[in-house]
N, C-alpha and C positions, 0 to 999 in steps of 0.2 A: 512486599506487603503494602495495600494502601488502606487506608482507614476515614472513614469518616467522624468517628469517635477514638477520642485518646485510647490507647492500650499499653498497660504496664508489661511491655515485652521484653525488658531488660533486670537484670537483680541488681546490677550497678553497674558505672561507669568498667570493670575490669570486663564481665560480663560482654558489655555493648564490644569492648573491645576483639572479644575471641568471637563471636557472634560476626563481626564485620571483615575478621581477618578473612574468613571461610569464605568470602565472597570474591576477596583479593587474591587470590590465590597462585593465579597465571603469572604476580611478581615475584612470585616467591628465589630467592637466590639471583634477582636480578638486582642492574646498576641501580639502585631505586633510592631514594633520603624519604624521608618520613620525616614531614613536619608537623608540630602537635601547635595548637592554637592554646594558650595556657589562659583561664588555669584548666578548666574542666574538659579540655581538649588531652591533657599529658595523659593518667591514665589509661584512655582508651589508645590513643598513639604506642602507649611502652606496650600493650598487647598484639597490637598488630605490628609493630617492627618487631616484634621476639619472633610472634609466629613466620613472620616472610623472612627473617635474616636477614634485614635492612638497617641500614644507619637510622639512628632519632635524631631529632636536634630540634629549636620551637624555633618558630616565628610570630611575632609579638605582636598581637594586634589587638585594638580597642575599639569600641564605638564612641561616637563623640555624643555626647547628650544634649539633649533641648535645652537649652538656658531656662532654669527653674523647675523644667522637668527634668530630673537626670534618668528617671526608667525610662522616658523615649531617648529616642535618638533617630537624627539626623544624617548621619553616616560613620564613617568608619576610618581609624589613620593607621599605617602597618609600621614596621620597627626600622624600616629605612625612608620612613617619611611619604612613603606613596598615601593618599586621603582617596577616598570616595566618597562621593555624597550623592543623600536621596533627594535630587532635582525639583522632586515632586512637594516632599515634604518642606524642602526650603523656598521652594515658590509662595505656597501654602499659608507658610507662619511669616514668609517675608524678611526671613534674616537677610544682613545685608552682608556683601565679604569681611567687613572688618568683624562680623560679631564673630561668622565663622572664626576668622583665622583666629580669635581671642579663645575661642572654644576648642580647636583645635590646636594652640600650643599648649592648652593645659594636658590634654589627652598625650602631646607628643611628650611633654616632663613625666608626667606617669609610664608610658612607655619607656623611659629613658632609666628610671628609675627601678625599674621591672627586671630591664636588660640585664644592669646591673649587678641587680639579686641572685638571678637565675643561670647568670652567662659570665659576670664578670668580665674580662676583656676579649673574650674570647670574638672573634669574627663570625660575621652571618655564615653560612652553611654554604656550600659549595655546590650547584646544583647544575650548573655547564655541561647540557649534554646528555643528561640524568633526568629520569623519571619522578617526580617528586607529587608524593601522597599528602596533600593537605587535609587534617582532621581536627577535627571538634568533636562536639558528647553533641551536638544536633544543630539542626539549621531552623530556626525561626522566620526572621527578614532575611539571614543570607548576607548581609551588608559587611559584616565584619569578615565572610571569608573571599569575598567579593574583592576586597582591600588588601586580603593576601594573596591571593592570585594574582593581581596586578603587580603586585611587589615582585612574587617569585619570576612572574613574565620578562620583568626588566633585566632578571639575572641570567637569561639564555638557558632554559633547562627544554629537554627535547619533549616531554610533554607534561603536565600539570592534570594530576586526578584529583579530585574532592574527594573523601570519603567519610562519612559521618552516619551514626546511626538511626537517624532520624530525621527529617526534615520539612516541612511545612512546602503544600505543591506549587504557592506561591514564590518560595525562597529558591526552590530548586531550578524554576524556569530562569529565576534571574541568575542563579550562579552555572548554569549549564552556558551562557553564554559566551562566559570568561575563565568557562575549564574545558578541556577538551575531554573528559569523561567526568561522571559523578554517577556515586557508588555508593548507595542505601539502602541500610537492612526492613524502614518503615516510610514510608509517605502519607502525612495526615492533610487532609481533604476539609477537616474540621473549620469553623467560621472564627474558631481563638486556640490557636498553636500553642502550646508550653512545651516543650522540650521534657522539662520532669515529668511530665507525665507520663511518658515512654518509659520510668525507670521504677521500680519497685522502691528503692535505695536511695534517695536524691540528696547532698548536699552541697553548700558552697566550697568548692575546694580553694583550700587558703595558700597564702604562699610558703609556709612548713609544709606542706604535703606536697606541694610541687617538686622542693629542693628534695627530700623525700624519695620524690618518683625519678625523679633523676638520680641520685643516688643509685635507687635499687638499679638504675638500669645498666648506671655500670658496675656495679654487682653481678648482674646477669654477665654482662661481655667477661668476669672474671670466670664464670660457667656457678656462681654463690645464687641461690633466689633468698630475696629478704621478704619477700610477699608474706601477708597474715594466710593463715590457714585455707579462711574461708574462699582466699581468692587464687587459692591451687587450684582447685578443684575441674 
Protein backbone atom coordinates (compact mmCIF):
# COMPACT_ATOMS: atom_id res chain seq x y z
CA UNK A 1 0.00 0.00 0.00
CA UNK A 2 1.41 3.61 -0.54
CA UNK A 3 -0.20 6.58 0.58
CA UNK A 4 0.08 10.04 0.28
CA UNK A 5 -1.98 10.82 3.40
CA UNK A 6 -1.60 9.17 6.79
CA UNK A 7 -4.14 5.99 7.16
CA UNK A 8 -5.19 4.42 10.45
CA UNK A 9 -4.51 0.90 8.90
CA UNK A 10 -3.63 -0.83 11.97
CA UNK A 11 -5.89 -1.36 15.53
CA UNK A 12 -2.47 -1.59 17.41
CA UNK A 13 0.89 -2.51 17.50
CA UNK A 14 -0.49 -6.72 18.07
CA UNK A 15 -2.65 -5.97 14.89
CA UNK A 16 0.45 -4.39 12.77
CA UNK A 17 2.03 -7.47 13.84
CA UNK A 18 -0.32 -10.45 12.47
CA UNK A 19 -0.90 -7.98 9.53
CA UNK A 20 3.02 -8.12 8.70
CA UNK A 21 3.44 -11.74 9.44
CA UNK A 22 1.14 -12.59 6.47
CA UNK A 23 3.56 -10.89 4.30
CA UNK A 24 6.59 -12.89 5.87
CA UNK A 25 5.46 -16.00 5.23
CA UNK A 26 8.03 -17.88 2.88
CA UNK A 27 10.09 -17.79 6.60
CA UNK A 28 7.91 -19.47 8.23
CA UNK A 29 9.68 -22.76 10.04
CA UNK A 30 12.82 -21.58 8.60
CA UNK A 31 16.62 -20.94 10.52
CA UNK A 32 15.29 -17.29 10.99
CA UNK A 33 15.91 -14.93 14.72
CA UNK A 34 13.50 -12.12 14.92
CA UNK A 35 14.77 -9.30 16.33
CA UNK A 36 12.37 -6.69 17.76
CA UNK A 37 13.72 -2.89 18.19
CA UNK A 38 12.35 -2.26 21.79
CA UNK A 39 10.27 -0.66 23.00
CA UNK A 40 7.53 -0.29 20.37
CA UNK A 41 9.20 -2.74 18.14
CA UNK A 42 8.59 -6.01 20.92
CA UNK A 43 4.88 -6.41 20.32
CA UNK A 44 4.69 -6.53 16.78
CA UNK A 45 8.12 -8.77 16.84
CA UNK A 46 6.17 -11.37 19.53
CA UNK A 47 3.37 -11.66 16.66
CA UNK A 48 5.30 -12.25 13.88
CA UNK A 49 7.93 -14.75 15.51
CA UNK A 50 4.58 -16.77 16.93
CA UNK A 51 3.22 -16.74 13.56
CA UNK A 52 6.53 -17.98 11.52
CA UNK A 53 7.87 -20.24 14.50
CA UNK A 54 10.91 -18.19 14.85
CA UNK A 55 13.14 -17.40 17.75
CA UNK A 56 12.64 -13.63 19.32
CA UNK A 57 15.22 -11.86 21.02
CA UNK A 58 15.80 -7.60 20.79
CA UNK A 59 18.47 -5.60 19.83
CA UNK A 60 18.85 -2.38 21.34
CA UNK A 61 18.89 0.57 19.64
CA UNK A 62 18.59 4.43 20.31
CA UNK A 63 18.76 7.54 18.32
CA UNK A 64 21.17 10.02 19.64
CA UNK A 65 19.41 13.48 19.98
CA UNK A 66 20.40 17.12 19.06
CA UNK A 67 21.98 18.70 21.86
CA UNK A 68 18.89 20.85 23.35
CA UNK A 69 16.72 19.29 20.94
CA UNK A 70 16.19 15.62 22.08
CA UNK A 71 12.84 14.98 19.59
CA UNK A 72 15.58 15.51 16.75
CA UNK A 73 18.29 13.44 16.22
CA UNK A 74 21.25 13.04 14.65
CA UNK A 75 21.70 9.56 14.31
CA UNK A 76 21.62 6.37 15.81
CA UNK A 77 23.95 3.80 18.46
CA UNK A 78 23.00 -0.03 18.56
CA UNK A 79 23.52 -2.34 21.85
CA UNK A 80 27.10 -3.41 20.60
CA UNK A 81 28.25 0.06 20.11
CA UNK A 82 28.07 0.19 16.20
CA UNK A 83 26.66 4.47 15.69
CA UNK A 84 25.37 5.97 12.58
CA UNK A 85 25.13 9.20 11.96
CA UNK A 86 23.16 11.54 9.60
CA UNK A 87 26.30 13.34 7.85
CA UNK A 88 23.96 15.68 6.42
CA UNK A 89 22.34 16.77 9.48
CA UNK A 90 25.78 17.10 11.41
CA UNK A 91 27.48 19.04 8.67
CA UNK A 92 24.28 21.22 9.02
CA UNK A 93 24.21 22.30 12.86
CA UNK A 94 28.16 21.69 12.70
CA UNK A 95 28.62 19.45 15.78
CA UNK A 96 32.06 18.77 16.14
CA UNK A 97 33.30 14.87 17.09
CA UNK A 98 33.75 15.67 20.72
CA UNK A 99 30.08 16.92 21.03
CA UNK A 100 29.11 13.70 19.16
CA UNK A 101 30.87 11.29 21.06
CA UNK A 102 29.52 13.27 24.45
CA UNK A 103 26.01 12.79 23.02
CA UNK A 104 26.63 9.39 22.03
CA UNK A 105 28.04 8.04 25.34
CA UNK A 106 24.82 9.21 27.03
CA UNK A 107 22.66 7.20 24.31
CA UNK A 108 25.43 4.19 24.91
CA UNK A 109 24.63 4.35 29.17
CA UNK A 110 21.01 4.32 28.36
CA UNK A 111 21.51 1.37 26.08
CA UNK A 112 23.48 -0.23 28.59
CA UNK A 113 21.07 0.29 31.03
CA UNK A 114 18.03 -0.99 28.87
CA UNK A 115 20.11 -4.33 28.32
CA UNK A 116 20.15 -4.78 31.53
CA UNK A 117 16.49 -4.55 32.27
CA UNK A 118 15.35 -6.50 29.44
CA UNK A 119 18.21 -9.07 28.96
CA UNK A 120 20.07 -9.22 32.06
CA UNK A 121 23.28 -11.15 31.42
CA UNK A 122 22.14 -12.75 28.97
CA UNK A 123 24.47 -12.51 25.38
CA UNK A 124 23.43 -10.89 22.04
CA UNK A 125 21.57 -13.26 19.85
CA UNK A 126 23.28 -15.76 17.70
CA UNK A 127 22.66 -14.95 14.15
CA UNK A 128 25.80 -16.80 12.13
CA UNK A 129 24.36 -18.08 9.10
CA UNK A 130 20.75 -17.16 9.94
CA UNK A 131 18.20 -15.12 8.51
CA UNK A 132 17.37 -12.35 10.84
CA UNK A 133 14.03 -10.25 10.63
CA UNK A 134 14.71 -6.81 12.08
CA UNK A 135 11.37 -4.98 13.28
CA UNK A 136 9.90 -1.98 14.54
CA UNK A 137 6.07 -0.57 14.86
CA UNK A 138 7.45 1.68 11.60
CA UNK A 139 10.17 3.65 9.97
CA UNK A 140 10.20 7.43 9.90
CA UNK A 141 14.13 8.62 9.25
CA UNK A 142 15.15 4.78 9.21
CA UNK A 143 18.30 5.92 11.35
CA UNK A 144 17.70 3.88 14.24
CA UNK A 145 17.12 0.61 12.10
CA UNK A 146 19.88 1.67 9.90
CA UNK A 147 22.32 1.27 13.19
CA UNK A 148 20.78 -2.11 13.62
CA UNK A 149 21.59 -3.58 10.53
CA UNK A 150 25.11 -2.54 10.75
CA UNK A 151 25.36 -4.12 14.24
CA UNK A 152 23.59 -7.35 13.04
CA UNK A 153 26.01 -7.30 9.69
CA UNK A 154 29.10 -7.36 11.86
CA UNK A 155 27.70 -10.59 13.38
CA UNK A 156 27.85 -12.87 9.95
CA UNK A 157 24.14 -13.67 9.58
CA UNK A 158 23.37 -15.03 5.86
CA UNK A 159 20.92 -12.31 5.21
CA UNK A 160 19.33 -9.28 7.12
CA UNK A 161 15.30 -8.49 6.37
CA UNK A 162 13.67 -5.25 7.70
CA UNK A 163 10.31 -5.75 8.38
CA UNK A 164 8.11 -2.93 9.80
CA UNK A 165 4.66 -2.01 9.22
CA UNK A 166 5.03 1.16 8.00
CA UNK A 167 7.47 3.32 6.77
CA UNK A 168 8.03 6.87 5.38
CA UNK A 169 9.56 6.47 1.33
CA UNK A 170 12.25 8.58 2.45
CA UNK A 171 13.33 5.98 5.39
CA UNK A 172 12.85 3.05 3.19
CA UNK A 173 15.20 4.09 0.38
CA UNK A 174 17.84 4.78 3.02
CA UNK A 175 17.37 1.43 4.90
CA UNK A 176 17.03 -0.68 1.59
CA UNK A 177 20.61 -0.08 1.25
CA UNK A 178 21.95 -1.67 4.24
CA UNK A 179 19.20 -4.63 4.14
CA UNK A 180 19.12 -7.03 1.70
CA UNK A 181 15.25 -7.07 1.74
CA UNK A 182 12.52 -4.73 3.32
CA UNK A 183 9.16 -5.79 3.94
CA UNK A 184 6.10 -3.20 4.45
CA UNK A 185 2.50 -3.53 4.94
CA UNK A 186 2.20 0.84 4.20
CA UNK A 187 4.58 3.33 2.56
CA UNK A 188 3.64 7.04 3.20
CA UNK A 189 4.51 9.56 0.45
CA UNK A 190 3.30 12.31 2.81
CA UNK A 191 5.59 15.78 3.22
CA UNK A 192 5.44 14.89 7.76
CA UNK A 193 5.62 10.95 8.46
CA UNK A 194 4.30 9.88 12.04
CA UNK A 195 4.34 6.50 12.54
CA UNK A 196 1.12 6.66 14.89
CA UNK A 197 -0.63 7.62 12.51
CA UNK A 198 -0.74 4.31 10.82
CA UNK A 199 -2.39 2.93 14.18
CA UNK A 200 -5.97 3.32 15.43
CA UNK A 201 -4.47 2.48 19.09
CA UNK A 202 -1.18 4.48 19.63
CA UNK A 203 0.88 4.58 22.87
CA UNK A 204 4.41 4.89 24.39
CA UNK A 205 5.13 1.42 25.26
CA UNK A 206 7.05 1.44 28.65
CA UNK A 207 9.40 -0.68 29.94
CA UNK A 208 6.65 -2.96 32.19
CA UNK A 209 5.24 -3.76 28.97
CA UNK A 210 8.14 -4.80 27.40
CA UNK A 211 9.27 -7.19 30.27
CA UNK A 212 5.60 -8.12 30.00
CA UNK A 213 5.97 -9.08 26.27
CA UNK A 214 8.78 -10.92 26.83
CA UNK A 215 7.24 -12.76 29.31
CA UNK A 216 4.22 -13.74 27.45
CA UNK A 217 6.47 -14.87 24.95
CA UNK A 218 7.83 -17.43 26.81
CA UNK A 219 4.64 -18.31 27.97
CA UNK A 220 3.77 -19.06 24.38
CA UNK A 221 7.02 -21.40 23.92
CA UNK A 222 5.30 -23.13 27.24
CA UNK A 223 2.16 -23.56 24.39
CA UNK A 224 0.17 -20.84 27.79
CA UNK A 225 -1.06 -17.33 25.70
CA UNK A 226 -1.17 -14.49 28.38
CA UNK A 227 -2.45 -12.13 25.63
CA UNK A 228 -5.69 -9.64 26.78
CA UNK A 229 -8.66 -10.78 25.05
CA UNK A 230 -8.77 -8.11 22.57
CA UNK A 231 -5.52 -9.18 21.27
CA UNK A 232 -6.57 -12.96 20.30
CA UNK A 233 -8.66 -12.19 18.03
Amino acid sequence: MHSTRAQAIFDNRGDAGRQLAEKLGEYNNQPVVVLAIPNGGVPVALEVASALKTDLDLIICRKIPLPLTPEGGFGACADDGTIVLNEEIVKRIGLSRQQIEYEASKVRAEIKQRSILYLGDRPLAAVSGKTVILIDDGLASGITMMAAAGSVRRRRPREIVVAVPCASAIALKQVERVADKVVTCAVGFMPRFAVADFYRYWHDVSHDEVIQYLKQWRMRQLGLDLRPPQDRE
